[in-house]
C-alpha positions as CSV (number, residue, x, y, z in Angstrom):
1,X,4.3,18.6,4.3
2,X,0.9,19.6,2.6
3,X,2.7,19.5,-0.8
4,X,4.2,15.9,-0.3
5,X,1.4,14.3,1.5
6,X,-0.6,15.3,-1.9
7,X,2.3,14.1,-4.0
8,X,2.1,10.8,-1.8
9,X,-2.1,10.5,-2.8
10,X,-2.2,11.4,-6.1
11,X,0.8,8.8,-6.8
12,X,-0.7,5.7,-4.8
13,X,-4.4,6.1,-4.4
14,X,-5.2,3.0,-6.0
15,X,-3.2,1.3,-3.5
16,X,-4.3,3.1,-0.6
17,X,-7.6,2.1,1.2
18,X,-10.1,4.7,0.9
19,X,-10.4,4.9,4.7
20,X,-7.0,6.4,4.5
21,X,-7.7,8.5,1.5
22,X,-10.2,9.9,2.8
23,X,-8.5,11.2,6.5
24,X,-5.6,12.3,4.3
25,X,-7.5,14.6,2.3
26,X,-9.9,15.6,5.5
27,X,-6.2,16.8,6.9
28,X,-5.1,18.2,4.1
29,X,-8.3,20.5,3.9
30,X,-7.6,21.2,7.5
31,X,-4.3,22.0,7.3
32,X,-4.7,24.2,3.9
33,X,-7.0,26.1,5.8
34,X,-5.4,26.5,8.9
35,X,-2.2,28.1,6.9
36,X,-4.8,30.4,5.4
37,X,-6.4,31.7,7.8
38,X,-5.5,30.2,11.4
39,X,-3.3,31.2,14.1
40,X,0.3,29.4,15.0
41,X,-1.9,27.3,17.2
42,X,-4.4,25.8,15.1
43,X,-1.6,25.1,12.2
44,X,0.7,23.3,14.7
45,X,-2.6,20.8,15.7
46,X,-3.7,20.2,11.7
47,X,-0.1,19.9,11.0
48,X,0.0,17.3,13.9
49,X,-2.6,15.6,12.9
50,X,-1.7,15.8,8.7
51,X,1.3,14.0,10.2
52,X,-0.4,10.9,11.9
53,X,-2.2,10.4,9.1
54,X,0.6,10.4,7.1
55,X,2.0,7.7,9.0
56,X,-0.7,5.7,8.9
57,X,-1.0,5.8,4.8
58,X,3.3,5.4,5.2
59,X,2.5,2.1,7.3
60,X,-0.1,0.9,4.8
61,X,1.8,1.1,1.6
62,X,4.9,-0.4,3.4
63,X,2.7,-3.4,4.4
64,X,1.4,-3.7,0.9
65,X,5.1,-3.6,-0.6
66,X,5.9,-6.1,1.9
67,X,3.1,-9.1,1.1
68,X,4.5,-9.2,-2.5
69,X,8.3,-10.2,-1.1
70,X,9.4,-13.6,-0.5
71,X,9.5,-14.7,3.2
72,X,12.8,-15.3,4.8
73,X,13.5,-16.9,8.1
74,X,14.9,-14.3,11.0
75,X,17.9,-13.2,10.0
76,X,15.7,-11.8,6.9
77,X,18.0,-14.2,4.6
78,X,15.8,-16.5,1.6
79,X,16.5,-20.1,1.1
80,X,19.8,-20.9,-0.8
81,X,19.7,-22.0,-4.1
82,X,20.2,-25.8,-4.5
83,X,23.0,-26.9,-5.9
84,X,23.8,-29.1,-9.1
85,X,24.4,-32.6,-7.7
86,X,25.4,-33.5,-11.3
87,X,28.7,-30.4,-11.5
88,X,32.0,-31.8,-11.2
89,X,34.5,-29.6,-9.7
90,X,38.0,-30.0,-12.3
91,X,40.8,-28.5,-12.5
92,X,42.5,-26.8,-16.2
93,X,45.2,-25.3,-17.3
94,X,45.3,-23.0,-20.4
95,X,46.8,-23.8,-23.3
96,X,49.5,-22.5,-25.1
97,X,49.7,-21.1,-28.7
């Protein structure tokens, strides 16, 4: 968890707020040091909380992928394409050599 959550940051930190950033790498300090030194106890409650965290930054960078998407109407479909009023539909046959 510590080594993705880190992966996560140093990818997107330009995208992230620094709010986030910030309680991400307060967690990860926490949690770093926890595994260190800490009993089962104090691990489980920085893990816990590296993990909300997480979720927060997850929620973040799923909003900010989703602003650049074009909107579509409930059933998540876009607008068709219009069509050529000018296309006429014909039929053909091949021809032979």
């Amino acid at each position: 968890m510590v080594y993705s959550t880190e992966k996560l940051i140093k990818e997107n930190r330009e995208k992230l707020p620094v709010k986030i950033v910030n309680e991400i790498e307060e967690n990860l300090e926490a949690c770093k040091k926890a595994i260190k030194d800490g009993p089962i106890d104090e691990i489980k409650k920085t893990t816990e909380n590296l993990v909300k965290a997480s979720h927060k930054m997850s929620e973040e960078m799923y909003k900010s992928a989703s602003a650049g998407e074009p909107k579509g109407d409930a059933s998540g479909e876009t607008e068709a394409p219009k069509k050529n009023e000018d296309a006429v539909d014909a039929e053909f046959e091949e021809a032979k050599e």
